[in-house]
C-alpha distance (Angstrom), angle and dihedral (degrees) to the residues before:
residue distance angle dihedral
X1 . . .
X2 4.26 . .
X3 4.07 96.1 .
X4 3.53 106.6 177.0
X5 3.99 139.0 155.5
X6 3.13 119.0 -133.6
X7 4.14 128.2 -172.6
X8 3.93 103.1 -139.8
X9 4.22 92.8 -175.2
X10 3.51 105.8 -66.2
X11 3.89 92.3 -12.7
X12 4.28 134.0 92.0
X13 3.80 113.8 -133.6
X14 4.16 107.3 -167.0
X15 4.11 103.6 -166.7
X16 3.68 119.2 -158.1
X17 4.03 100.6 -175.1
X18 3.87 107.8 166.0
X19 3.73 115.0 -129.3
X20 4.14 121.6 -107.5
X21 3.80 120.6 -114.6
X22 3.65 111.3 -103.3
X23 4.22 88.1 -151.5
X24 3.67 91.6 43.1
X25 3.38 131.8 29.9
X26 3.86 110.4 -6.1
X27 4.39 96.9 171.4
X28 3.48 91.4 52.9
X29 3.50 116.6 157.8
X30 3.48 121.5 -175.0
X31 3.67 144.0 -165.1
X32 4.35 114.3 -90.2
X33 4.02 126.1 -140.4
X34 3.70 112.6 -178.8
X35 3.55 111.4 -172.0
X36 3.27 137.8 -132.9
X37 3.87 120.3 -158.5
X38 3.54 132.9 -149.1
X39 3.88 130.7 -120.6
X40 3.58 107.6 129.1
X41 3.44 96.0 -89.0
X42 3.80 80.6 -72.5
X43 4.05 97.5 91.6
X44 3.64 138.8 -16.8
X45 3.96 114.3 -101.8
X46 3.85 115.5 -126.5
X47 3.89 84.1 -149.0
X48 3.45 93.8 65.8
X49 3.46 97.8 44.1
X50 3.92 137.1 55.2
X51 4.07 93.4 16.0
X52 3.88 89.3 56.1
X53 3.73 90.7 54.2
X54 3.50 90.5 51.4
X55 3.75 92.6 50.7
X56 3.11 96.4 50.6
X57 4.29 89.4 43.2
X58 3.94 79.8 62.2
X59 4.10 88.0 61.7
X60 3.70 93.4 52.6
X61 3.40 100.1 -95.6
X62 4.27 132.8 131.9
X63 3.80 107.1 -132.6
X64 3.36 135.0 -173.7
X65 4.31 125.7 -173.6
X66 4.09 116.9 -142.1
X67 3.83 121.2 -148.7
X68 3.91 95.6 -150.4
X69 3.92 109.0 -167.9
X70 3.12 114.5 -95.4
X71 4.44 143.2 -170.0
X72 3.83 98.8 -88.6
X73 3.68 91.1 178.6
X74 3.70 114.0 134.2
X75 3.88 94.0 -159.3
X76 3.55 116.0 47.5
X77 3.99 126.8 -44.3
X78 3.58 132.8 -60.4
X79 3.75 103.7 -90.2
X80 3.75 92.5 -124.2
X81 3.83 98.7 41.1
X82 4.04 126.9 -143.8
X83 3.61 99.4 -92.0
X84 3.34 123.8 151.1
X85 3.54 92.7 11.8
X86 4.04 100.0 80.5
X87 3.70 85.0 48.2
X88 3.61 97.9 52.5
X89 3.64 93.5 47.4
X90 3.90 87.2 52.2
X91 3.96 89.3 49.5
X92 4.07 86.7 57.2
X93 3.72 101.9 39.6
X94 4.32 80.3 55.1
X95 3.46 84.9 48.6
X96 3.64 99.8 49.3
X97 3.68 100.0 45.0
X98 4.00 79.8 52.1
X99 3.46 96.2 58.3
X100 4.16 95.1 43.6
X101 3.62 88.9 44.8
X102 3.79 93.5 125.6
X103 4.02 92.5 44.8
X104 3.85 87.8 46.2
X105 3.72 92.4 51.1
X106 3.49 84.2 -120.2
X107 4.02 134.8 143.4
X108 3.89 103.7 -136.6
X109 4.03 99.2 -154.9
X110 4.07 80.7 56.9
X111 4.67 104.7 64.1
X112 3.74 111.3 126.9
X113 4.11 123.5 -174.5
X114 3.24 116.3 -127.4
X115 4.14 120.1 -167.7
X116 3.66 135.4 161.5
X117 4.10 115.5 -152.0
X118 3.60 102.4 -41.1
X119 3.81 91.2 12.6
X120 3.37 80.7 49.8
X121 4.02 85.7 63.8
X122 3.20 100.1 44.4
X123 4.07 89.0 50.1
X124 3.54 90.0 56.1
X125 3.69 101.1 33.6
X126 4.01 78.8 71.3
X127 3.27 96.6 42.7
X128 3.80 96.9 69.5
X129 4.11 99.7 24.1
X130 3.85 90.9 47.0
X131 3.83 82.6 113.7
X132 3.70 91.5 65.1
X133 3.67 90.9 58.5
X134 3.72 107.4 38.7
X135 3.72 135.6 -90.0
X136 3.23 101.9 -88.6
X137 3.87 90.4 61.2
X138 3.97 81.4 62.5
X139 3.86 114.4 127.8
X140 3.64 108.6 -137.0
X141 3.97 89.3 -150.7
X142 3.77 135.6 -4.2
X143 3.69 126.1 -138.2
X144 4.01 106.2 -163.3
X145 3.95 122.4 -178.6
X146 3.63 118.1 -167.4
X147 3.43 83.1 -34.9
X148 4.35 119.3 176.0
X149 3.77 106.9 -107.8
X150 3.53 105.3 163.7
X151 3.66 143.4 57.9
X152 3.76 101.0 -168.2
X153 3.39 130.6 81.6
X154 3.89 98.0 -47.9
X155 4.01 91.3 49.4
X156 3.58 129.0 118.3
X157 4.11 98.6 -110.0
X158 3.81 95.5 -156.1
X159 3.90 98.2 56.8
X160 4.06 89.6 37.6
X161 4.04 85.9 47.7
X162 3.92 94.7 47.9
X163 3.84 90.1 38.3
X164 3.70 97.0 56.7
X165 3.87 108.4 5.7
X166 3.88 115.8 -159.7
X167 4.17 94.4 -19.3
X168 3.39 96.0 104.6
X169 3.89 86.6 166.1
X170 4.27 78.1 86.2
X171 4.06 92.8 55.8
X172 4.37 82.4 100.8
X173 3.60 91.4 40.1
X174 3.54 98.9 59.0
X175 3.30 102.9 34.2
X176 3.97 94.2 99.1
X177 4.25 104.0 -173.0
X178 4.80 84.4 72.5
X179 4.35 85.7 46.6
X180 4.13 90.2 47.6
X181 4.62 97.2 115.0
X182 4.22 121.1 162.7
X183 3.52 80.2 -93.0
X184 3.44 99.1 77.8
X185 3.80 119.1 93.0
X186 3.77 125.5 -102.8
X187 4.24 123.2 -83.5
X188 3.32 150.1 -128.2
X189 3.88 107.9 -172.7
X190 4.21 124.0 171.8
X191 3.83 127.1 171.8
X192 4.14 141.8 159.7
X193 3.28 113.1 -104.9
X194 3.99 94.6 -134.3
X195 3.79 92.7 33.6
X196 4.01 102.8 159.5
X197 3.36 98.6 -141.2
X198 3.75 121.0 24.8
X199 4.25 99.2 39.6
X200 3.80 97.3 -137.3
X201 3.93 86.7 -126.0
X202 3.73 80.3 89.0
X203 3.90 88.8 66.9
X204 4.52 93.5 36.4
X205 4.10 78.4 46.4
X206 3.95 93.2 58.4
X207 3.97 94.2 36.9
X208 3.56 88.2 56.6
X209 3.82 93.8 55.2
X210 3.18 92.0 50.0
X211 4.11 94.2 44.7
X212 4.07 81.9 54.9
X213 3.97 93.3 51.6
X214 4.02 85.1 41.4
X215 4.23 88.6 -125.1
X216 3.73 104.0 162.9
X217 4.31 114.3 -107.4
X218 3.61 145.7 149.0
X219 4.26 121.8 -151.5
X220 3.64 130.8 -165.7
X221 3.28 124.1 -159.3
X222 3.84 114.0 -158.2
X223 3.62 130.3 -159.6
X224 4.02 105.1 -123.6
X225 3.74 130.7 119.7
X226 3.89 88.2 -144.0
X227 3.90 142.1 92.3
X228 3.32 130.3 -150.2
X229 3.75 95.3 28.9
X230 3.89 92.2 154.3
X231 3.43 114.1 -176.5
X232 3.92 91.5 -9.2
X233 3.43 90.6 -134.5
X234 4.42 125.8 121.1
X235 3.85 89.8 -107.2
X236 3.84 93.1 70.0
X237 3.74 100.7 24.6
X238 4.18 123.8 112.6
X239 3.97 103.0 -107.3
X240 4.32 79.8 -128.0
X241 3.93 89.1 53.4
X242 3.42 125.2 64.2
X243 3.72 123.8 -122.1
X244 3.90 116.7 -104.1
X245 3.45 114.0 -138.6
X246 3.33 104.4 160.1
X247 4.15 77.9 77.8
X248 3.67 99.6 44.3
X249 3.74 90.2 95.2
X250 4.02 90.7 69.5
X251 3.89 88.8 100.5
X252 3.70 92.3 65.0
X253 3.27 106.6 33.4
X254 4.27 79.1 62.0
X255 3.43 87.9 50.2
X256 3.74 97.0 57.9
X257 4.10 89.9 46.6
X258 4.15 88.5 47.4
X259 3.59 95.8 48.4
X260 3.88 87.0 44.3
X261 3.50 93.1 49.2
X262 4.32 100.3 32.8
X263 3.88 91.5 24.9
X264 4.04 117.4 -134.1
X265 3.77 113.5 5.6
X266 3.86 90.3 -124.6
């Protein structure tokens, strides 16, 4: 395992990238999910962090989770919001795993996004402004998991609020499913359809941009009356919540659509 920190501006980027097999394979180059937690915009949730990047170790992939700054006011958001700088910082992690590829073990045409609610912003944010930043900060694929799309009236107010704060000039900008062109990548999208927080007409409202721009993706639609189920498994559960296993098969499912979309994952 290659576990290192690395400052990405005012971001943390924790890489798990398995180690190759002297006997067998020694060039191996595998497929990359960096990960993009949830929070809000407001923090970065540990249960949507390290244990996905294990998960998704056990699938064959290298992984790596980004601590994107954030609004870490208690009271209220920062009158000028964050936005773009999460999104930048996303762009150059991309970017930097890109250009390491062959010390990270890594095939560069093969980086997927990964983001859960807010994560699941920022994960698509890049997905169709890419452009802005380069093409080399150019997911190859996006997994997004009842992820916040939109900033009208379906839209998660405290992640739109943090994200932006008062510049309400940025209400288009950020509201990803009227950005979605053929040139953004390819998606994996799940939600629950009674999720309490993020409606999952955020995720039917991005899959239906990307239907219209004929961008390859696959949605799920789970039934679950919670958010931020993560993996869905005990491990990253509240002790008060039960664990939802009926959802714990999200992981694969992505799998399937990234090898159908990447091919093999080395």
């Amino acid at each position: 395992m290659i576990y290192r920190e690395i400052g990405i501006g005012k971001a943390l980027m924790r890489t798990y990238v398995l180690s190759n097999y002297k006997d067998l394979d020694p060039e191996r180059r595998r497929a990359f999910v960096l990960i993009c937690p949830g929070g809000g915009y407001h923090f970065c949730s540990e249960r949507e962090a390290e244990a996905v990047a294990i998960r998704f170790n056990s699938l064959g992939y290298n992984a790596a989770v980004l601590y994107y700054t954030c609004n870490p006011l208690e009271e209220g958001h920062k009158k000028e919001g964050i936005f773009p700088e999460p999104q930048a910082e996303l762009a150059r992690a991309v970017a930097w795993i890109r250009c390491n590829a062959d010390e990270l073990n890594t095939n560069p045409h093969k980086i997927v996004v990964l983001g859960f609610s807010a994560g699941g912003h920022l994960a698509a944010s890049l997905g169709v402004f890419w452009p802005e930043y380069g093409i080399m900060a150019r997911p190859d694929a996006m997994v997004l998991c009842y992820s916040v799309i939109t900033s009208g009236p379906l839209a998660h107010r405290g992640s739109i609020d943090n994200l932006i704060g008062d510049r309400t000039e940025l209400l288009d900008k950020v509201s990803l499913e009227k950005h979605v062109t053929d040139q953004t990548p390819p998606a994996f999208l799940w939600a629950s359809d009674k999720d309490p927080s993020v409606p999952c007409q955020n995720s039917i409202m991005f899959r239906d941009a990307l239907e219209k721009c004929n961008v390859r993706n696959e949605l799920h639609i789970y039934e679950s009356k919670f958010h931020g189920l993560s993996l869905g498994t005990k491990e990253v559960m509240n002790p008060d919540k039960p664990f939802k296993a009926e959802v714990s098969d999200w992981p694969e499912r992505a799998d399937r659509f990234l090898q159908s979309v990447l091919g093999p994952v080395f």
